[in-house]
mmCIF file as Biopython writes it, N, C-alpha, C and O atoms, coordinates in Angstrom:
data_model
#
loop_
_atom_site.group_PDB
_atom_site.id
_atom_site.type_symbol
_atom_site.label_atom_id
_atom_site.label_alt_id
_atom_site.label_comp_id
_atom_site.label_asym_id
_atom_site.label_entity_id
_atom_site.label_seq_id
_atom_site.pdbx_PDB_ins_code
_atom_site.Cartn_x
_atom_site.Cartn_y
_atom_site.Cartn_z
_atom_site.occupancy
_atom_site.B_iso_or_equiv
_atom_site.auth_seq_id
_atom_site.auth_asym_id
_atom_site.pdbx_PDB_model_num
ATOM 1   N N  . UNK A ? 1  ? -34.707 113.562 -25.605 1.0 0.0 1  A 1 
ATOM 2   C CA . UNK A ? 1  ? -35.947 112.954 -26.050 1.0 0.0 1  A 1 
ATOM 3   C C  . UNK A ? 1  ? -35.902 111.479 -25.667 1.0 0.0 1  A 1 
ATOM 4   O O  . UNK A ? 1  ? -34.876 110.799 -25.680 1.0 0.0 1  A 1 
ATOM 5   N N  . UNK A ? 2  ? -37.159 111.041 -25.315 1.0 0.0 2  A 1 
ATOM 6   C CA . UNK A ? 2  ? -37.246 109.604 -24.883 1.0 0.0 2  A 1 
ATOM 7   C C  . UNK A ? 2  ? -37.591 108.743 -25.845 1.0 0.0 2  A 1 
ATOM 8   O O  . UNK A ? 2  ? -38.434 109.233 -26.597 1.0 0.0 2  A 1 
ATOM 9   N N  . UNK A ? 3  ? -37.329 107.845 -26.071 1.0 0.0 3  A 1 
ATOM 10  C CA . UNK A ? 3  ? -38.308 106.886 -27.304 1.0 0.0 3  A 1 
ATOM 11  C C  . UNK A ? 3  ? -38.873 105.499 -26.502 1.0 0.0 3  A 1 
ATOM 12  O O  . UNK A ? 3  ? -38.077 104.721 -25.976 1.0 0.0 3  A 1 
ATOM 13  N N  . UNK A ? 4  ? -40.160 105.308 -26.476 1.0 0.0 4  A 1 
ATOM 14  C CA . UNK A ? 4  ? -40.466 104.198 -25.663 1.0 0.0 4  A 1 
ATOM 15  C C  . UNK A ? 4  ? -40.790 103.360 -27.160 1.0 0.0 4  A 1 
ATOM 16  O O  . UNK A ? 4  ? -40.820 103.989 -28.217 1.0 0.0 4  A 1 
ATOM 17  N N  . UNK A ? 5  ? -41.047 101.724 -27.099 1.0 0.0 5  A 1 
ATOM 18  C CA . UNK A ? 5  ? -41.339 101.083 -27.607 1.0 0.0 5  A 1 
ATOM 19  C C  . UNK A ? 5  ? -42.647 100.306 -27.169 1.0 0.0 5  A 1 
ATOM 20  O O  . UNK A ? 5  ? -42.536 100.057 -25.968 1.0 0.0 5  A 1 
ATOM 21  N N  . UNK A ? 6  ? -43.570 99.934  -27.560 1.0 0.0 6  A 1 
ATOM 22  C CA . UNK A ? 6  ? -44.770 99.050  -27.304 1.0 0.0 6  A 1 
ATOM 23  C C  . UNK A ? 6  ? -44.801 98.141  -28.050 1.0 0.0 6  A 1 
ATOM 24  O O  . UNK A ? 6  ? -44.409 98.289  -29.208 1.0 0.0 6  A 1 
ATOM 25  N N  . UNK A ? 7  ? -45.357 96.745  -27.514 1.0 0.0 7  A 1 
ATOM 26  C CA . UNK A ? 7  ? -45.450 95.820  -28.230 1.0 0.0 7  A 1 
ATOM 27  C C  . UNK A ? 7  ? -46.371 95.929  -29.227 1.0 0.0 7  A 1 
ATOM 28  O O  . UNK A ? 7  ? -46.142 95.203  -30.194 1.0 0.0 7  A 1 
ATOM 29  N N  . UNK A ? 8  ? -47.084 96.432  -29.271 1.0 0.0 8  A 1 
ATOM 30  C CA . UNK A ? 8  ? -47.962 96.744  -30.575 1.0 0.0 8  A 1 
ATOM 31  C C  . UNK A ? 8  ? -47.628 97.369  -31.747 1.0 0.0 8  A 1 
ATOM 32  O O  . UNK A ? 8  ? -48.220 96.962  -32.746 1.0 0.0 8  A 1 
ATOM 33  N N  . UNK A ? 9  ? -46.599 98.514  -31.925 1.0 0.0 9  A 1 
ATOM 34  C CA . UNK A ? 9  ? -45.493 98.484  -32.656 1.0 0.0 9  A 1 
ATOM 35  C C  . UNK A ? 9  ? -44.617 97.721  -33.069 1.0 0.0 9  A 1 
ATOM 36  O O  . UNK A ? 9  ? -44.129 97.949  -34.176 1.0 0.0 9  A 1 
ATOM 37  N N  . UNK A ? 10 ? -44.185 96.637  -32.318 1.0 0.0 10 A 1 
ATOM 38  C CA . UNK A ? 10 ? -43.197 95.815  -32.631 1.0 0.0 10 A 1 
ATOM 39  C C  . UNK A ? 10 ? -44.051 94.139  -33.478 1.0 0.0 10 A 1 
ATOM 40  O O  . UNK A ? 10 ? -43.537 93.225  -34.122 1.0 0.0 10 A 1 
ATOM 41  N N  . UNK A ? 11 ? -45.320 94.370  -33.105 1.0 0.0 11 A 1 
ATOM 42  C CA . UNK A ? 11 ? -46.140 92.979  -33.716 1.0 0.0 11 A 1 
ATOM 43  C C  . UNK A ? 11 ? -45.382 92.968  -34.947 1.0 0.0 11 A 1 
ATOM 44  O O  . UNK A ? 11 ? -44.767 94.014  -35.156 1.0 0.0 11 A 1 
ATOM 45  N N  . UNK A ? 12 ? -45.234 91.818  -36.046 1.0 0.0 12 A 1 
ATOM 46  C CA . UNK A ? 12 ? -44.880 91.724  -36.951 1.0 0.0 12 A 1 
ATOM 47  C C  . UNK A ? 12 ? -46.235 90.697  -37.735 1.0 0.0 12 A 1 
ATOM 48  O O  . UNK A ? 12 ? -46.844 89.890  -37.033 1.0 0.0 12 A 1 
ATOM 49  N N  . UNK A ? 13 ? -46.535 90.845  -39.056 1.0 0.0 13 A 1 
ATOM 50  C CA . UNK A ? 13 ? -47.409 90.319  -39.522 1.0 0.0 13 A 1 
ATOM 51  C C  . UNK A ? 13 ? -46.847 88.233  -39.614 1.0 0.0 13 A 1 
ATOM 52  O O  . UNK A ? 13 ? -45.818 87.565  -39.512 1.0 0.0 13 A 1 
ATOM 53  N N  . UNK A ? 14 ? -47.629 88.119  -39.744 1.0 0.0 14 A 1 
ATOM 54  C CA . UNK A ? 14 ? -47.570 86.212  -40.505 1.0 0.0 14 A 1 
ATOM 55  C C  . UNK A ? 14 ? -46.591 86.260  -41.670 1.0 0.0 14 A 1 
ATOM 56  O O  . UNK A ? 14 ? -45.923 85.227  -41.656 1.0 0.0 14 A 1 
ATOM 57  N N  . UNK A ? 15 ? -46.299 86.954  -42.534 1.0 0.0 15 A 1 
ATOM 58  C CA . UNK A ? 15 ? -45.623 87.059  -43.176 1.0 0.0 15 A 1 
ATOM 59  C C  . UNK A ? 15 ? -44.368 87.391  -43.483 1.0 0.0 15 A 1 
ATOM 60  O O  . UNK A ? 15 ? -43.532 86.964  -44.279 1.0 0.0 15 A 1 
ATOM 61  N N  . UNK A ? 16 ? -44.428 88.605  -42.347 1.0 0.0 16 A 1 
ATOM 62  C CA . UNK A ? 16 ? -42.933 89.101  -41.808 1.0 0.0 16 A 1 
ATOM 63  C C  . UNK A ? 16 ? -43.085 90.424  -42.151 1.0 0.0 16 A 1 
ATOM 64  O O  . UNK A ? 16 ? -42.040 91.067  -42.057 1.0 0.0 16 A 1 
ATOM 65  N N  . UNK A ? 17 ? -44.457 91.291  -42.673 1.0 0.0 17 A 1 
ATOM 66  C CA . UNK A ? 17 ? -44.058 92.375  -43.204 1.0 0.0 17 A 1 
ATOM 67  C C  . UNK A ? 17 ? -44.829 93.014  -41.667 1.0 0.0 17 A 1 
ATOM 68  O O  . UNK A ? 17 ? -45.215 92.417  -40.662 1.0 0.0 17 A 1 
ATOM 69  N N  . UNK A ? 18 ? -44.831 94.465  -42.034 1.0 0.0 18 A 1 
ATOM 70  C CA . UNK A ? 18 ? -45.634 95.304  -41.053 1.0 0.0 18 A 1 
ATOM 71  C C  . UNK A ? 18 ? -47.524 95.191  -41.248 1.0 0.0 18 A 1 
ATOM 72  O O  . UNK A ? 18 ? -48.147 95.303  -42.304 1.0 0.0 18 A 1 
ATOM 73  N N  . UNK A ? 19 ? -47.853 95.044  -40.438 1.0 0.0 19 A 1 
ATOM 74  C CA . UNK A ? 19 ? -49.344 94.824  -40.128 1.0 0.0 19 A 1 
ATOM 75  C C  . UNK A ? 19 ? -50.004 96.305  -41.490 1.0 0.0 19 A 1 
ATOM 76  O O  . UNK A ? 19 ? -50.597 96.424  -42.561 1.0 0.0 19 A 1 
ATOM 77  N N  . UNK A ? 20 ? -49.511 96.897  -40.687 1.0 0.0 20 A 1 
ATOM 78  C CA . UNK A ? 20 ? -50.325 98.362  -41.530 1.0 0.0 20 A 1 
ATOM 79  C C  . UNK A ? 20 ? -49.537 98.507  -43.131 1.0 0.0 20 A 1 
ATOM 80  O O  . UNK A ? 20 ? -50.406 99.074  -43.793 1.0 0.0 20 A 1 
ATOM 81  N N  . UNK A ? 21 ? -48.626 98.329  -43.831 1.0 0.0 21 A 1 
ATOM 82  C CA . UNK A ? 21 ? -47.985 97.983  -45.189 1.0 0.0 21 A 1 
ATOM 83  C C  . UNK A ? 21 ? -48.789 97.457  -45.713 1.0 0.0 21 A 1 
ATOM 84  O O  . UNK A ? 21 ? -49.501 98.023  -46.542 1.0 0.0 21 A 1 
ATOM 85  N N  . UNK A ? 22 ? -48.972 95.621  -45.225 1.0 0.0 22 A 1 
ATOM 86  C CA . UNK A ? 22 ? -49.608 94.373  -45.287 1.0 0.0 22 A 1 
ATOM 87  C C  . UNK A ? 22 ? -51.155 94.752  -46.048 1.0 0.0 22 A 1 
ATOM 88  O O  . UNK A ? 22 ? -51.708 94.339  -47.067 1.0 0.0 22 A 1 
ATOM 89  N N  . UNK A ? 23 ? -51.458 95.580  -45.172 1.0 0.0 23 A 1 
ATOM 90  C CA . UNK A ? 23 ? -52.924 96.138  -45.626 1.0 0.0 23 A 1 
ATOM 91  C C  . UNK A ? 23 ? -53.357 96.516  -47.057 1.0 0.0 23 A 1 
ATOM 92  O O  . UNK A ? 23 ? -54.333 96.239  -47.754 1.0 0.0 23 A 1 
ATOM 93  N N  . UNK A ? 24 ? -52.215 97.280  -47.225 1.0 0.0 24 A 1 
ATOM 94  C CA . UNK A ? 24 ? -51.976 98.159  -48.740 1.0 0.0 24 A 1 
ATOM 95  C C  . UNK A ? 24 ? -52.355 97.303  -50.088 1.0 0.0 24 A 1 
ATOM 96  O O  . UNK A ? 24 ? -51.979 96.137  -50.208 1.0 0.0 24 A 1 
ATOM 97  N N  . UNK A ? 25 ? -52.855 97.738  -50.739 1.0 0.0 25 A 1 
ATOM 98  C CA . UNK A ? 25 ? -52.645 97.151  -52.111 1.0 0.0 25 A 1 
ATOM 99  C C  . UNK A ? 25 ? -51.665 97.277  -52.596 1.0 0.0 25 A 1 
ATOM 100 O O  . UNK A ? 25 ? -50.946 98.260  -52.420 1.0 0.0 25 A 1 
ATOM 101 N N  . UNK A ? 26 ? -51.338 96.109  -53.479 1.0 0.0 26 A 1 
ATOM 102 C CA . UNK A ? 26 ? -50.020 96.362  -54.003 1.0 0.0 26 A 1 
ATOM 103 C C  . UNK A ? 26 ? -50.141 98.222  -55.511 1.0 0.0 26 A 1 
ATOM 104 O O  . UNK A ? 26 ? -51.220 98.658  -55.912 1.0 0.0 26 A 1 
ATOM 105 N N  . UNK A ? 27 ? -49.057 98.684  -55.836 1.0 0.0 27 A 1 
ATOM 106 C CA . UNK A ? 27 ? -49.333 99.565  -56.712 1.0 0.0 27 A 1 
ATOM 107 C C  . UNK A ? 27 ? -49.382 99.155  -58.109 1.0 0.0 27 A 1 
ATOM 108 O O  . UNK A ? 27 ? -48.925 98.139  -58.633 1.0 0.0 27 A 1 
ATOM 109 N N  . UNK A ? 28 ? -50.141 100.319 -58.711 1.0 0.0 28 A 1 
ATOM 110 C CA . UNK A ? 28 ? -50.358 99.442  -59.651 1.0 0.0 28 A 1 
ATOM 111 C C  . UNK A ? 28 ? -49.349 100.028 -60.917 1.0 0.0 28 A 1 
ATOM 112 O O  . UNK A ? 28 ? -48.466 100.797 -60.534 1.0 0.0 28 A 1 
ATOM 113 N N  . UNK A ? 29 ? -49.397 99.760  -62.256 1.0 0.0 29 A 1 
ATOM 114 C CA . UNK A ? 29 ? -47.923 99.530  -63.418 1.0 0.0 29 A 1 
ATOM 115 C C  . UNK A ? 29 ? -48.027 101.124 -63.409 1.0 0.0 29 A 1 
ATOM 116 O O  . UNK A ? 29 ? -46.894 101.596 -63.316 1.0 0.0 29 A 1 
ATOM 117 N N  . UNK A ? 30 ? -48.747 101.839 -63.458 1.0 0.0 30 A 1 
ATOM 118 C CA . UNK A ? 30 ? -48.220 103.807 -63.540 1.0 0.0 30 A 1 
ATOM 119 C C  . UNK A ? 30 ? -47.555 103.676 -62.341 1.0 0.0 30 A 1 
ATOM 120 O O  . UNK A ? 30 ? -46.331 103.641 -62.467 1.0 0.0 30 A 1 
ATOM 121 N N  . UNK A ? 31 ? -47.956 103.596 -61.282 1.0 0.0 31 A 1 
ATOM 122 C CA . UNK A ? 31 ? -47.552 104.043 -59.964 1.0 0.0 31 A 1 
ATOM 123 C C  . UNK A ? 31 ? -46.333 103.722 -60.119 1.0 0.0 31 A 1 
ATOM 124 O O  . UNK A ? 31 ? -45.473 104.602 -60.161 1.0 0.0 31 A 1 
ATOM 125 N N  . UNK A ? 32 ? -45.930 102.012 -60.267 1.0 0.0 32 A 1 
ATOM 126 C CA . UNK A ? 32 ? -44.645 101.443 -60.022 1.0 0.0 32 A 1 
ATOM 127 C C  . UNK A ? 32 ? -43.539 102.185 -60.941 1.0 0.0 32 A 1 
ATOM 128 O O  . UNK A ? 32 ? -42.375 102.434 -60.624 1.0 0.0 32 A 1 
ATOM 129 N N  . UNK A ? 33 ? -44.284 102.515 -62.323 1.0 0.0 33 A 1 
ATOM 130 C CA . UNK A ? 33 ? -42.798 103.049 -63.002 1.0 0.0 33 A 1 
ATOM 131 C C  . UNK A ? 33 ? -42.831 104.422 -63.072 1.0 0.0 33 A 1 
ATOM 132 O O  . UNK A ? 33 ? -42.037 104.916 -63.872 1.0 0.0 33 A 1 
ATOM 133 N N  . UNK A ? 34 ? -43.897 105.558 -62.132 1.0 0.0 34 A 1 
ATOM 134 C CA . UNK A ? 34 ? -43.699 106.663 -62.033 1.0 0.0 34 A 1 
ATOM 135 C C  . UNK A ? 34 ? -42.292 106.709 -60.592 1.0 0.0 34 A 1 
ATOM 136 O O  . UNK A ? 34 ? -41.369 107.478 -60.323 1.0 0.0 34 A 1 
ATOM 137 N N  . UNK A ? 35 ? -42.863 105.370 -59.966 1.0 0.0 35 A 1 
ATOM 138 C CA . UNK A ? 35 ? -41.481 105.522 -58.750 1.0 0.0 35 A 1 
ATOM 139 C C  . UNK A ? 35 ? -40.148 104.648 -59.277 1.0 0.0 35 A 1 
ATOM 140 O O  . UNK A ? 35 ? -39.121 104.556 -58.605 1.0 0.0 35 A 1 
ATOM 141 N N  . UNK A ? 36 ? -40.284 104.190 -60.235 1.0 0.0 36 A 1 
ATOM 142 C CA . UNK A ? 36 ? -39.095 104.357 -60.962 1.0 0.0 36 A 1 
ATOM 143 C C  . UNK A ? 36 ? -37.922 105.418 -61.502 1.0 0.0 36 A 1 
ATOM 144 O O  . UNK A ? 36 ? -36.731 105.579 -61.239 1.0 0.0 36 A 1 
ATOM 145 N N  . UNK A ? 37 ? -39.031 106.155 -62.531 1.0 0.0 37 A 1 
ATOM 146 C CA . UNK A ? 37 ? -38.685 106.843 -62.942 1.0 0.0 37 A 1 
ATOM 147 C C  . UNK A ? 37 ? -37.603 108.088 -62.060 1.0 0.0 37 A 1 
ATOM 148 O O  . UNK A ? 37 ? -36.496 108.587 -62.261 1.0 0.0 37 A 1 
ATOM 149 N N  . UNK A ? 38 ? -38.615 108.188 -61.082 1.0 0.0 38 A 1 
ATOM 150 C CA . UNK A ? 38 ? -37.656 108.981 -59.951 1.0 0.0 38 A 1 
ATOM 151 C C  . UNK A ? 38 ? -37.054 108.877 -58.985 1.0 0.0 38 A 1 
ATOM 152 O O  . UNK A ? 38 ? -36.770 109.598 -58.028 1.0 0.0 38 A 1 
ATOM 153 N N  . UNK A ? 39 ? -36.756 107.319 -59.487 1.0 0.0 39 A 1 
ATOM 154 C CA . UNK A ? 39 ? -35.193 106.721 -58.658 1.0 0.0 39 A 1 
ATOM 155 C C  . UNK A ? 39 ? -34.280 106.995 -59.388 1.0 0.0 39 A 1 
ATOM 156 O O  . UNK A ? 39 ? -33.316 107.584 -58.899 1.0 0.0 39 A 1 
ATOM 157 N N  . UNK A ? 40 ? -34.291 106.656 -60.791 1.0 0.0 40 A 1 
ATOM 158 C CA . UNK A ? 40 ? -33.820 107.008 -61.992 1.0 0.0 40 A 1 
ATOM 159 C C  . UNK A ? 40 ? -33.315 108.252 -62.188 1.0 0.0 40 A 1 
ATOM 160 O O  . UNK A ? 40 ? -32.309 108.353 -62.889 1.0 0.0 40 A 1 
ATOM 161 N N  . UNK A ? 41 ? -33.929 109.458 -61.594 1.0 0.0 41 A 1 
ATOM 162 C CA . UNK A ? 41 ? -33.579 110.768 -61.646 1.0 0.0 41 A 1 
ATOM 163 C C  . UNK A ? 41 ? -32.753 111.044 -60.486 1.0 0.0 41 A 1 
ATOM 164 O O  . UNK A ? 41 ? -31.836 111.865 -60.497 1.0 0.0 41 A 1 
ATOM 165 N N  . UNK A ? 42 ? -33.090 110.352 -59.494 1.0 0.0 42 A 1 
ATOM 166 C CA . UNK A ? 42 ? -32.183 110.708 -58.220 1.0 0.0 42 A 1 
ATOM 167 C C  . UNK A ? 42 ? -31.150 110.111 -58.733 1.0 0.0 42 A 1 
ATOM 168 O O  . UNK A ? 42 ? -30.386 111.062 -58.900 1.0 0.0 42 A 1 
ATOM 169 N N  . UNK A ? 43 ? -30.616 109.201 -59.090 1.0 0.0 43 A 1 
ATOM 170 C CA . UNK A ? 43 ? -29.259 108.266 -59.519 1.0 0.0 43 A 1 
ATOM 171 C C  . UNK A ? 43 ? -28.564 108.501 -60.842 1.0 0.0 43 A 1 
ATOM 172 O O  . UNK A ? 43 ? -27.553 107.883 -61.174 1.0 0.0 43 A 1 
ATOM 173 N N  . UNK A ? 44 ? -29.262 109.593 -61.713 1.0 0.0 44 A 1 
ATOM 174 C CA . UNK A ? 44 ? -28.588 110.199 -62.802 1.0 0.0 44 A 1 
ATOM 175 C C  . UNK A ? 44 ? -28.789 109.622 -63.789 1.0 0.0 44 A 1 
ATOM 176 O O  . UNK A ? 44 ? -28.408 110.158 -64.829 1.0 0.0 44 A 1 
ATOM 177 N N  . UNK A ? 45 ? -29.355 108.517 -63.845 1.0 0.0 45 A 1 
ATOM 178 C CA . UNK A ? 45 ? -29.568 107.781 -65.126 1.0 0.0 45 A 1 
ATOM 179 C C  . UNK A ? 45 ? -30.383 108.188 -66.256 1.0 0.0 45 A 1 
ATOM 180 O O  . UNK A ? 45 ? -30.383 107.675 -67.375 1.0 0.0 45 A 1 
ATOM 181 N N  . UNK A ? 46 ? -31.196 109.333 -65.774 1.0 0.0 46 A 1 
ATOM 182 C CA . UNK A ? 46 ? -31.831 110.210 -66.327 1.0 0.0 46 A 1 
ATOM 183 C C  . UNK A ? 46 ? -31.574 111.606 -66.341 1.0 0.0 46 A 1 
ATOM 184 O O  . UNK A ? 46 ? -31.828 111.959 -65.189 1.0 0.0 46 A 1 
ATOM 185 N N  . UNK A ? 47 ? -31.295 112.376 -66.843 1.0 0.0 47 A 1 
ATOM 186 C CA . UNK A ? 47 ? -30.961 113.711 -66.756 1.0 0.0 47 A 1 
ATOM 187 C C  . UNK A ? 47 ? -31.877 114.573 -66.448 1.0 0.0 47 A 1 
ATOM 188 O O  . UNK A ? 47 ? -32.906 114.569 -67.123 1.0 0.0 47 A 1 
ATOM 189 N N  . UNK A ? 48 ? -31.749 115.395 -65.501 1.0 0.0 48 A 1 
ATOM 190 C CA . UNK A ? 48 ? -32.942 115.980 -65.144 1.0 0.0 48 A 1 
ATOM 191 C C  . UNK A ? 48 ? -32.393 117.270 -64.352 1.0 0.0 48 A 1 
ATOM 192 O O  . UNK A ? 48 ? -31.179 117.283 -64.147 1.0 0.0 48 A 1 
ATOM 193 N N  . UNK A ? 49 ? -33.367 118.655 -63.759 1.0 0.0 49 A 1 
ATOM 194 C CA . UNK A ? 49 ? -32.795 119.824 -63.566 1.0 0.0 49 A 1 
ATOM 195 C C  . UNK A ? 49 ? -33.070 120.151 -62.107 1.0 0.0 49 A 1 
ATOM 196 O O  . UNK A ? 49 ? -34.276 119.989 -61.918 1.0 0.0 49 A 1 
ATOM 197 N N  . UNK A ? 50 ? -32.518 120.502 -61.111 1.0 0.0 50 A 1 
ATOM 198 C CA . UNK A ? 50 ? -32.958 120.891 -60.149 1.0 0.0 50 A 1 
ATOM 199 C C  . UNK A ? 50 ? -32.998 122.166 -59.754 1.0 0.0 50 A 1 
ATOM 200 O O  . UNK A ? 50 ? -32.126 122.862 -60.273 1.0 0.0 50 A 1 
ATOM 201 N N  . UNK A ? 51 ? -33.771 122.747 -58.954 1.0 0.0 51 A 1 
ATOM 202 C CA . UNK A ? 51 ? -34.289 124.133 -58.238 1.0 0.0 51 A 1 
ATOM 203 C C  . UNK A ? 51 ? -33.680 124.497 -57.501 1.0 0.0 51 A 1 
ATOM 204 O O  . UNK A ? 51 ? -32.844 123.640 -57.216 1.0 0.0 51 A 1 
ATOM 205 N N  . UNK A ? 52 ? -33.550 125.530 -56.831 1.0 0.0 52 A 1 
ATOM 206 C CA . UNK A ? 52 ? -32.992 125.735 -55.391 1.0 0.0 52 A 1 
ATOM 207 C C  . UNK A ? 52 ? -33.603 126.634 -54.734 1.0 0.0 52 A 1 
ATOM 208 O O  . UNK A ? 52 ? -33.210 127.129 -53.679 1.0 0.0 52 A 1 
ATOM 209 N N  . UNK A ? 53 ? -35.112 127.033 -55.618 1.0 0.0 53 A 1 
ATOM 210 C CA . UNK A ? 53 ? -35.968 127.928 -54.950 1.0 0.0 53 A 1 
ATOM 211 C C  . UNK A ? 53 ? -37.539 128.025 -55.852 1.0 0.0 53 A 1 
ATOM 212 O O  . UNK A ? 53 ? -37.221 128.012 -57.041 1.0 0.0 53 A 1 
ATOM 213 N N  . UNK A ? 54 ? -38.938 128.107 -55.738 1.0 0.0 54 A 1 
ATOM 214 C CA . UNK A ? 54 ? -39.824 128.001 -56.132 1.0 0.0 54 A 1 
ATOM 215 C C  . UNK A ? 54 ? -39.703 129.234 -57.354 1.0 0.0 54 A 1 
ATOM 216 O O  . UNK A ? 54 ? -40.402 129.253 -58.367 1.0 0.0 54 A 1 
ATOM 217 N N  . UNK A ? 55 ? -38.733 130.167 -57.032 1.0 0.0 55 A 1 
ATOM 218 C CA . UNK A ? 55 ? -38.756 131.040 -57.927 1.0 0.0 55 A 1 
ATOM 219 C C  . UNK A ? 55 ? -37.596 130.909 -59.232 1.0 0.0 55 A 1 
ATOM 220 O O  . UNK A ? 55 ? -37.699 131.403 -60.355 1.0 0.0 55 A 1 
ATOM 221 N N  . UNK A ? 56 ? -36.810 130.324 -58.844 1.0 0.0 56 A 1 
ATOM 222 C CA . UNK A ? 56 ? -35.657 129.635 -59.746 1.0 0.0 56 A 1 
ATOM 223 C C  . UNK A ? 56 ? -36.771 128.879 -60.896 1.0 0.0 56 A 1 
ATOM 224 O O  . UNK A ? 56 ? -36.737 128.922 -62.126 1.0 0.0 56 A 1 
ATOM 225 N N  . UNK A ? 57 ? -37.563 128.318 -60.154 1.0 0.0 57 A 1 
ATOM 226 C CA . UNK A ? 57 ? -38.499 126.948 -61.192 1.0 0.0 57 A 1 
ATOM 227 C C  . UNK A ? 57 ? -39.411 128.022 -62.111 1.0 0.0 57 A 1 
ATOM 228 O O  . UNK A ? 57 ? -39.331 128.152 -63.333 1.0 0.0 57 A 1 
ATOM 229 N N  . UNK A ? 58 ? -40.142 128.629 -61.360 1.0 0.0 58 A 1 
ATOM 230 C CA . UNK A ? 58 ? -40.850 130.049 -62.345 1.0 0.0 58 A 1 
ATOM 231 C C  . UNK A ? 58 ? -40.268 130.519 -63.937 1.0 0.0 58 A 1 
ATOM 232 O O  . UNK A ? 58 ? -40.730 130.491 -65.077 1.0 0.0 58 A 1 
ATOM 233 N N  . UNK A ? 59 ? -38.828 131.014 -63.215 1.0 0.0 59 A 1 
ATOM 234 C CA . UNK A ? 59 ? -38.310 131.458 -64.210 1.0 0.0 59 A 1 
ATOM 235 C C  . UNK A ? 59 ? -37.482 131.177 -65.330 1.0 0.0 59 A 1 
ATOM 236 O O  . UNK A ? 59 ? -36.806 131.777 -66.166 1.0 0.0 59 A 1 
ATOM 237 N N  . UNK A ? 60 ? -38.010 129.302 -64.806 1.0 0.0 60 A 1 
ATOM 238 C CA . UNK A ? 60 ? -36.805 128.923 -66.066 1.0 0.0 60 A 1 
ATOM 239 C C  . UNK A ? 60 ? -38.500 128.680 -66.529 1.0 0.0 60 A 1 
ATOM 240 O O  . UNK A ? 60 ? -38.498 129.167 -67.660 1.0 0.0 60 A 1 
ATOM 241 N N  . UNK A ? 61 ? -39.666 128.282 -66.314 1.0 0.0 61 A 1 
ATOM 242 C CA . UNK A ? 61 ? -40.721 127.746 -66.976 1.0 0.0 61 A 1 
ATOM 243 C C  . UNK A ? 61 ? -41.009 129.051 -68.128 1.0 0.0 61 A 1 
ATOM 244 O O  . UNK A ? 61 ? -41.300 128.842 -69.306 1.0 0.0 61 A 1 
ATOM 245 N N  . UNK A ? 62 ? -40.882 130.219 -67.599 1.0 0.0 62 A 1 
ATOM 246 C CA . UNK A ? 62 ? -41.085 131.839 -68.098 1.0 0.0 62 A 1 
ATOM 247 C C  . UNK A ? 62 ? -40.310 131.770 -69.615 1.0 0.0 62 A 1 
ATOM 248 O O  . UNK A ? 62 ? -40.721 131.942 -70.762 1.0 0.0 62 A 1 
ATOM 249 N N  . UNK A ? 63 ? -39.279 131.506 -69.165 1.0 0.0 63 A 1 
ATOM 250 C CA . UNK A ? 63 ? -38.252 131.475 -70.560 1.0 0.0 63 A 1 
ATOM 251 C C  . UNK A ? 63 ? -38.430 130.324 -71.204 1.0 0.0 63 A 1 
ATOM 252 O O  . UNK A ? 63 ? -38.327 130.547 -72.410 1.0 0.0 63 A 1 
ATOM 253 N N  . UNK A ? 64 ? -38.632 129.272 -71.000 1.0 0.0 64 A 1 
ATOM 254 C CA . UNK A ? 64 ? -39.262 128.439 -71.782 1.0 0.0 64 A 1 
ATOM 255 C C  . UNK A ? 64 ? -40.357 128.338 -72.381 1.0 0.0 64 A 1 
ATOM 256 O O  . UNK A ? 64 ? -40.436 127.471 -73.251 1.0 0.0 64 A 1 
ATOM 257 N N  . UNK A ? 65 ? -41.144 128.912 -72.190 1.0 0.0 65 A 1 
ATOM 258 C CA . UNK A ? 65 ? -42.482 130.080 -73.177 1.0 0.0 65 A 1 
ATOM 259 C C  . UNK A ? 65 ? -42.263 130.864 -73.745 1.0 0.0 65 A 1 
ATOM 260 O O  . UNK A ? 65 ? -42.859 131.073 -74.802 1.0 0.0 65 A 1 
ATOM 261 N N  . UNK A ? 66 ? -41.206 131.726 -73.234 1.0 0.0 66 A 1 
ATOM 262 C CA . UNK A ? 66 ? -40.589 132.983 -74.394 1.0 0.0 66 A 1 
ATOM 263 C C  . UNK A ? 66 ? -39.770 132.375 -75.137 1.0 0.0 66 A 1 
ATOM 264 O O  . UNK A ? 66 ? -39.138 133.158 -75.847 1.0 0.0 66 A 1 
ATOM 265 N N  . UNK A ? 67 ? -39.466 131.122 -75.302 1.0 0.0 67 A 1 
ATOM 266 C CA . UNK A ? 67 ? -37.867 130.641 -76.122 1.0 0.0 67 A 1 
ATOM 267 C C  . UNK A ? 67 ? -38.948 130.124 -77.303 1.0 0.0 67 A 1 
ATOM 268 O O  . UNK A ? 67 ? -38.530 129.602 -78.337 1.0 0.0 67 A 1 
#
């Protein structure tokens, strides 16, 4: 695979960030501490359960209605 570069990709804003980022609004206080929260879960600081299949998730939700 080839990867070319263009200078139009490489522009950098006045600021130093990326032109198209730059654009963005910043997020707002849900957003920021919903992506907290699940940094928090990736890093353990929160305890939390993972899947290993759409049907694994089913069936623990199943038993947690029957419990």
């Amino acid at each position: 695979m080839i990867v070319t570069e263009s200078k139009t990709t490489l522009d950098i804003g006045i600021d130093g960030e990326c032109p198209i980022c730059a654009q963005n609004p910043p997020f707002n206080a849900v957003t920021l501490a919903a992506m907290q929260e699940t940094e928090d879960m990736i890093s353990g600081k929160i305890p939390s359960t993972w899947y290993s299949s759409p049907e694994e998730l089913i069936n623990a939700l199943k038993n947690d209605i029957n419990s």
